[in-house]
SEKOLVEX-568597 format. One record per residue (C-alpha): residue in one letter; x, y, z; residue number from 1. Coordinates in steps of 0.02 Angstrom, whole numbers, plus 50000, padded with zeros to 5 digits. Example, Ala and Ser with C-alpha at 12.3 -4.5 7.8 and 13.67 -1.06 7.14 Angstrom:
BEGIN
A|50615|49775|50390|1
S|50684|49947|50357|2
***
This chain:
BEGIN
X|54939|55597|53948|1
X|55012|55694|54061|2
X|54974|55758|54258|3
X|54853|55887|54187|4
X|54734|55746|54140|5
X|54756|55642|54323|6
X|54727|55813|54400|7
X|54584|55836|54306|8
X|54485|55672|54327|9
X|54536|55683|54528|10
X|54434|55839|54513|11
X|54279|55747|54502|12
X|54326|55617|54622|13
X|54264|55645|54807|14
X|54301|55594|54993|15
X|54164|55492|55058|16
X|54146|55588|55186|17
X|54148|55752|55111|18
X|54098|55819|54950|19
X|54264|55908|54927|20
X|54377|55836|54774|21
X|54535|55745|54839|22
X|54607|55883|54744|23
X|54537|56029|54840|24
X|54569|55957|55013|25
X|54747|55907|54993|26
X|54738|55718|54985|27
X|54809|55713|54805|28
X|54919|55860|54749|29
X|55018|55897|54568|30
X|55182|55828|54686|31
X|55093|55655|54739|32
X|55066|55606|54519|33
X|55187|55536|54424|34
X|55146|55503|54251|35
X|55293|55407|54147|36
X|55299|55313|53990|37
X|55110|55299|53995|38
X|55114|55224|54168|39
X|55032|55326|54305|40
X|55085|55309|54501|41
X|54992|55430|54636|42
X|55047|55433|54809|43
X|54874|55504|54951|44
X|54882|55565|55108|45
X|54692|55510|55194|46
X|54626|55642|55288|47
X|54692|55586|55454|48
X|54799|55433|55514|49
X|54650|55339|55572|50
X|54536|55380|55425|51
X|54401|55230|55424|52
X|54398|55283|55224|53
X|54574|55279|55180|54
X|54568|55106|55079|55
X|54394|55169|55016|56
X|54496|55337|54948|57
X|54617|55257|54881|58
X|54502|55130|54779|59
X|54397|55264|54688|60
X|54564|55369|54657|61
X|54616|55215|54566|62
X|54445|55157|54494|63
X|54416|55321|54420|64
X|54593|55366|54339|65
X|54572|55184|54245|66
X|54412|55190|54203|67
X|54457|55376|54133|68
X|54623|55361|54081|69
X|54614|55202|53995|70
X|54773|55126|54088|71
X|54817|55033|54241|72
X|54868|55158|54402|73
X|54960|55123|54536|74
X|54902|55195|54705|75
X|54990|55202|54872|76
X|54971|55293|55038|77
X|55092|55414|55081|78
X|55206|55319|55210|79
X|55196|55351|55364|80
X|55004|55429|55360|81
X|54890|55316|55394|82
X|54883|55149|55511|83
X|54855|55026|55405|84
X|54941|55087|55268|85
X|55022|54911|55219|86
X|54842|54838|55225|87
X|54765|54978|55116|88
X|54929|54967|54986|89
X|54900|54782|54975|90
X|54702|54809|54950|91
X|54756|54930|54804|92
X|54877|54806|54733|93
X|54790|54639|54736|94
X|54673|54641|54590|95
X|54553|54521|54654|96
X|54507|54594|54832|97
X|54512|54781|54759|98
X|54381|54716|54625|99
X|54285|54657|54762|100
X|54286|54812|54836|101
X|54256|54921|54677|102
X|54089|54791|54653|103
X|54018|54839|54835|104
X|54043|55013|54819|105
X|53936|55023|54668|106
X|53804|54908|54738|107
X|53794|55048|54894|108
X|53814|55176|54771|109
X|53972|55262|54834|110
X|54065|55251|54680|111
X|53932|55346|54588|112
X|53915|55472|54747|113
X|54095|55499|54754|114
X|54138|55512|54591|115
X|54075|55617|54461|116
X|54086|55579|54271|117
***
């Protein structure tokens, strides 16, 4: 595994808001991926600092690279970008509220809009 094959699967992932990849409008880039030992980090920038979809972002960038890559991701917000970037971080790292969050987006189907398999 390598940053090829996180590039690749953030290809098919979109913003909510937009059906642009993460890739194509800048919020993940090659520079933002770090892929070591088998362990995979990214690093996003949301689209703005107030983005109302920044923890939303950031929990389909991470639901699809483990669901595609097979192995746990870690997934941050770029310091300094976004408002409530400690509150979106700790969404992303606490297992239990970001499953919580992964189950309501499919039940309003924006994991399935935003990202394509």
């Amino acid at each position: 595994m390598d940053k090829n094959d996180v590039i690749e699967v953030l290809r098919k992932v979109s913003d909510p808001e937009f059906p642009v990849s993460v890739i194509d409008m800048g919020i993940v880039g090659e520079d933002d991926i770090t892929v070591e030992e088998g362990k995979v980090s990214v690093t996003f920038t949301p689209t703005s600092s107030m983005c109302p979809m920044g923890g939303v972002i950031g929990v389909i960038i991470k639901k699809a690279l483990e669901d595609k890559l097979g192995v746990n991701v870690e997934v941050k917000v770029r310091p300094g970008t976004h408002i409530n970037e400690e509150a979106i971080n700790d969404l992303l790292n606490n297992r239990a509220r970001y499953n919580q969050v992964v189950k309501q987006l499919k039940e309003s189907g924006m994991l399935e809009r935003c990202f394509i398999e």
